[in-house]
N, C-alpha and C positions, 0 to 999 in steps of 0.2 A: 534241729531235726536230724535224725540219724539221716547219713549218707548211703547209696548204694551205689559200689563205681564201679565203671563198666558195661553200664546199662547202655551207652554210648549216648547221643546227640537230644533222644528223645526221656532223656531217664526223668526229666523234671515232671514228663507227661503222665507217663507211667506210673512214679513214685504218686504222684497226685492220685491218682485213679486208683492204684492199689491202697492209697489211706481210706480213700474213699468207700472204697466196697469193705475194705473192713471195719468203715463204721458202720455199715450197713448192717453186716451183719451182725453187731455188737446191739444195734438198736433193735432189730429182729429178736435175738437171743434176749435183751431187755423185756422187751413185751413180751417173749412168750413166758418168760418166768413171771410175770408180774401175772399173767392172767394162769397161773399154774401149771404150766406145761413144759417139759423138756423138748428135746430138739427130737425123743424116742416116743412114740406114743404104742401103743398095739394095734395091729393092724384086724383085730379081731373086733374091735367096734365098730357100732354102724353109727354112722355120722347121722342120717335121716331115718331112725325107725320106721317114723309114719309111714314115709313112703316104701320102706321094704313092704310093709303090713299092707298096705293097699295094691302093690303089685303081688304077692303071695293072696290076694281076695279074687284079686283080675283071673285068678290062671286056677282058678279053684271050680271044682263043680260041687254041689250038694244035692246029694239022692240023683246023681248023673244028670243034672241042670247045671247050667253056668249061673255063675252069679251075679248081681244088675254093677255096674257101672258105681263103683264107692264115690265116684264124683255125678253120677245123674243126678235131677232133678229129686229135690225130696216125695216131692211126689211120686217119683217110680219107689222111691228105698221104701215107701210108705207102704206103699201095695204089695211091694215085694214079704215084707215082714206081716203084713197083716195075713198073708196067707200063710203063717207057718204055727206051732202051735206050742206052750211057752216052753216047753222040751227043746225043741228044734232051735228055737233064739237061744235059748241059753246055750246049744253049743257052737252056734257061730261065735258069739260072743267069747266062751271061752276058748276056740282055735284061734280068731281073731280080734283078740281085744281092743287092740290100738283102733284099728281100722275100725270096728264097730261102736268104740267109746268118740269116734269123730264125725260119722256118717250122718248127716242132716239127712232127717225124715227117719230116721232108726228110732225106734221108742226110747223117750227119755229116761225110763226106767233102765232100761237094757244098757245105756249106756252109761248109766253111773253104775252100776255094775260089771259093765267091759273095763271101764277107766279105773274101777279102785281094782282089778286086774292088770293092768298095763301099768300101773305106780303100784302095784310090788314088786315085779319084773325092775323098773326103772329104780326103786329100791334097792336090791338085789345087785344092783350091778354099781350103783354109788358106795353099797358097804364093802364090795371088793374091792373099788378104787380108792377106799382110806385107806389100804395095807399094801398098793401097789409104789413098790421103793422108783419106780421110773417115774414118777410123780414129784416135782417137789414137794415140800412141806405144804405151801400156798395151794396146792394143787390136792393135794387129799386134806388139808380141812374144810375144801368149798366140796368135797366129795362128802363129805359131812354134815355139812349144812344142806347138801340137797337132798341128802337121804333122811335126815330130819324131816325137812319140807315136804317128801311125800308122804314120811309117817304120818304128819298132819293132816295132809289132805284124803287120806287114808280114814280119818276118823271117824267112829260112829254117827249116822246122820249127814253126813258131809255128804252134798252131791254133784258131781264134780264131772259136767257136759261135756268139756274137751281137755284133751291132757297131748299136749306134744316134747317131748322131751329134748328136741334135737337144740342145739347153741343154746343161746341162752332157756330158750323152753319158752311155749304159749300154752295159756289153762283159762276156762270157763268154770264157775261154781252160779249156781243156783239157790235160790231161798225161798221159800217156800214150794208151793205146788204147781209146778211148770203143766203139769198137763189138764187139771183144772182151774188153770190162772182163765179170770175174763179179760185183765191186762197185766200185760208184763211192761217193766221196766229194766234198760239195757244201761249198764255204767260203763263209760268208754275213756280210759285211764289216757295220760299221757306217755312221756318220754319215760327211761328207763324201767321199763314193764315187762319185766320176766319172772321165771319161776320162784329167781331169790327176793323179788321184790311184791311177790303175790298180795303176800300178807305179812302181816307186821305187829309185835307184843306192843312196842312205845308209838305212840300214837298212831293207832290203827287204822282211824278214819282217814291216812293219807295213802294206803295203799288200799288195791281194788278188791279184796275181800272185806277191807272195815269198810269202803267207802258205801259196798252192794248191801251188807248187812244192817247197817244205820240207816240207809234211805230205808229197806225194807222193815224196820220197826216202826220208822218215822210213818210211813205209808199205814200199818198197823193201827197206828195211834191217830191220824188222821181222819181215817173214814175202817172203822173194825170187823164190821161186813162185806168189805170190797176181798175181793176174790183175785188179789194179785201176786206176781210174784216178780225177783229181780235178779238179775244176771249180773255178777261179776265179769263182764267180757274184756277179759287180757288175750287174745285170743288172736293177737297181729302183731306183726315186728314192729316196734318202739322203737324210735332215736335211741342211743346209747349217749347222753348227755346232752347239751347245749350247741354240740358243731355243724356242722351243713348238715347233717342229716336232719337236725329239727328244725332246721331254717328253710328247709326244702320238702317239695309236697310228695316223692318218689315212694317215700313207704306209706303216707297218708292214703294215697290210689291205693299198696296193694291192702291196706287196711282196710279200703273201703269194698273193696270186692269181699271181704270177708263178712266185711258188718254185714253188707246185703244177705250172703248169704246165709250166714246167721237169721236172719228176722223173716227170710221165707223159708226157712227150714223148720219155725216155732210151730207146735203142736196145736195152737189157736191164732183165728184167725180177729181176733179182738185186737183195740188199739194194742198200740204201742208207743214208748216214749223213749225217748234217749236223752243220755246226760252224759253230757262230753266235757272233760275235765281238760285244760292244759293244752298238749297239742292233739287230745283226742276229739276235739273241737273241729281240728284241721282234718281227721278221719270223718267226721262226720256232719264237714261242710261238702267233703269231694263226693260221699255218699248222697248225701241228698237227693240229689237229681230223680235219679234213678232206684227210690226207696221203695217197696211196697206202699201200697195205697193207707195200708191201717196204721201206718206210722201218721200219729193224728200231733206229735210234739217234739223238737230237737231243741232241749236245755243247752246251755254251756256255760262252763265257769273257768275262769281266769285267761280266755282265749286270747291266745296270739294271732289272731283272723279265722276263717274258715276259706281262703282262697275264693272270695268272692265281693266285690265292692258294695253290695247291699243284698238285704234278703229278697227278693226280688229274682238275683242274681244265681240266689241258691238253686234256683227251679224245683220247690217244692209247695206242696200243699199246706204238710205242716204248719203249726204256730210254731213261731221260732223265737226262743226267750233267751235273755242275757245276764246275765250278771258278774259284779269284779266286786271285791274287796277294796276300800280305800288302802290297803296298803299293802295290797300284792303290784309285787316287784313285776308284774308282766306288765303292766301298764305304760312299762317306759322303752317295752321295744318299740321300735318302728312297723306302724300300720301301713305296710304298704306292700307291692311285689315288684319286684325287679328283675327281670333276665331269671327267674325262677326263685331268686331269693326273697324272702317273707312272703307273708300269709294273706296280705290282705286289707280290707279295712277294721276298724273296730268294730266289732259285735256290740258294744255298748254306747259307741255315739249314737245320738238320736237319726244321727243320716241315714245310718245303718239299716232304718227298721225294724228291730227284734224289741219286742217287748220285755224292759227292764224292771228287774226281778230285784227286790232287796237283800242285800248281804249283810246284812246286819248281824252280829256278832262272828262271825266265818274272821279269824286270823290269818293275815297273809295266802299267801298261794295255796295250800294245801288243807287250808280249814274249814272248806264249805259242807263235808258231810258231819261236822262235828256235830255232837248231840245238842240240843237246847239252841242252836242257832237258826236265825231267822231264814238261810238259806235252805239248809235240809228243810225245814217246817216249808216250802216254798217249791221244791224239788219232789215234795210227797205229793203236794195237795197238786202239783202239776200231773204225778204216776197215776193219782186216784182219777182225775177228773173232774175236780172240784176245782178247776181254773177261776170260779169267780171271786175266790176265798181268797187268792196269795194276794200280797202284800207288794206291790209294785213300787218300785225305787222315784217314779218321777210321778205327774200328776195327768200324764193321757189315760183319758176316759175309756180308750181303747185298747188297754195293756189286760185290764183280766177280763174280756169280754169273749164269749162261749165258743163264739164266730171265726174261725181262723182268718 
């Protein structure tokens, strides 16, 4: 090891400490290059649009009125907008699209039209940062990839509930008729769940726009006069892989403050169901509790717990249904919670309580909304209401029974 002399009495302390902060920073300067970034970014981006957009709504008047609270009650945004007239929405919407493409209780129409507004803007500034040399290479082709990703979700018919751009990015999509839906179905994705992993060409059913659009054909095809619709809802911060953050329930809370608010912000007050993949399982066991009343079903598939030792436990009304894959790899975490780490018990022991659903053809972890499998066919006929039809995995009499 190189020497430095002169350092006097304490230089072994010293030399130690200065190797050390320079691997820190080596390890710092590692990661930012690896996730794109130089040590130089521009000081001219906003790290949190949403929230510039929603404070720029706060401090706004229209026709010398202030504007309601972009976080009150959907009920107030409800009333607010009903009294305006489609003139007057459309220029909210086009002064503030961000803020208006996310405002629960804002018409769903208005906001898929704020939102494919706010992802050409969010467009617009991903095709500069492919030409911005203070970029690495890594760094302007994922500026590429997300400018792609909004061309997509920019597309004709596409309609596209919430759109946040900030870190990795939260987005909601819709399929069919949200505002004539008599039931809506909510698809509540797991771990790595952002804007680059929205959707997906090779096998689409494992990310949360194939997963929303296969249940909602499956539902189609199950009952063809049911008047439903289903929500791709990526629309909360996901674990970023397998480390403590998906071993622990800290982002499942703030997820679950979202779902709620999501499902009382729907434009019908008809059931609802949910299907919680992974560890959106764990979002939508800490929700439970405290869900609106018409939440009449919570699915899950491949769950790692819902942080609660039996359904029982969950404090809901809901039916609460299970299902696993014989040969999804979650099977062999630890069902348990300790000092904060894991989830819980098994959703699919019989101890459990949830009513076990057949996975029959669903491949490993990621293939329960595949088409032709006995899961999806099981996940629809749960959306529609047709609970007496699904195919239960064991032999209680009380698994497809009407009754929650």
């Amino acid at each position: 090891m190189t020497s430095f002399p002169g350092l006097g009495p304490s230089s072994g302390f010293l030399q130690s400490t200065a190797w050390r902060a320079a691997l820190a920073l080596v390890v710092v300067f590692v990661m930012l290059a690896m996730t794109g970034w130089t040590a130089i970014r521009s000081t001219n981006e906003d790290a949190n649009p949403l929230a510039t957009a929603n404070e720029a709504w706060k401090h706004a008047t229209f026709h010398g009125r202030p504007l309601p609270d972009p976080d009150g009650t959907p009920a107030a945004i409800r009333s607010f907008f009903a009294k305006l007239d489609s003139a007057e929405r459309r220029t909210l919407a086009t002064r503030y699209p961000l803020a208006v493409g996310n405002m629960g209780g804002a018409p769903v129409q208005l906001r898929y039209r704020a939102n494919r507004m706010a992802l050409d803007d969010a467009r617009a500034i991903e095709k500069q940062r492919m030409g911005d040399k203070r970029l690495t290479p890594v760094g302007r082709q994922e500026a590429g990839r997300l400018m792609h990703r909004f061309e997509s979700m920019m597309s004709r018919g596409r309609q596209i509930l919430a759109f946040d751009p900030a870190s990795g990015g939260r987005a909601a999509e819709v399929f069919g008729n949200l505002g004539k839906a008599r039931r809506v179905s909510v698809v509540v994705p797991g771990v790595d769940t952002n804007l680059s992993t929205f959707e997906r060409t090779a096998r689409a059913t494992a990310a949360p726009v194939g997963m929303a659009r296969s249940l909602y054909a499956a539902e189609r095809d199950a009952r063809p006069q049911a008047r439903t619709a289903v929500i791709a809802w990526a629309d909360y911060t996901s674990p970023s892989g397998l480390g403590v953050e998906a071993a622990t329930g800290q982002l499942a809370e703030a997820g679950a403050v979202r779902l709620r608010a999501l499902v009382k912000s729907l434009p019908t007050s008809g059931p609802v169901s949910l299907f919680c993949h992974s560890y959106g399982s764990v979002v939508c066991g800490v929700a439970a509790r405290n869900l609106p009343s018409n939440v009449e079903d919570i699915a899950v598939a491949g769950s790692p717990g819902m942080r609660a030792e039996s359904r029982s436990g969950l404090g809901t009304h809901a039916r609460v249904w299970a299902m696993r894959d014989a040969d999804d790899w979650i099977q062999d975490v630890p069902y348990l919670e300790v000092g904060g780490l894991g989830h819980g018990a098994d959703p699919v022991d019989p101890s459990f309580g949830s009513r076990i659903l057949s996975a029959e053809g669903a491949v490993g972890h990621a293939g329960y909304f595949a088409p032709g499998t006995r899961s999806l066919r099981n996940f629809a006929l749960v959306g529609v209401g047709a609970v007496s039809s699904v195919e239960c995995a064991t032999d209680d009499p009380h698994c497809s029974a009407d009754l929650a």
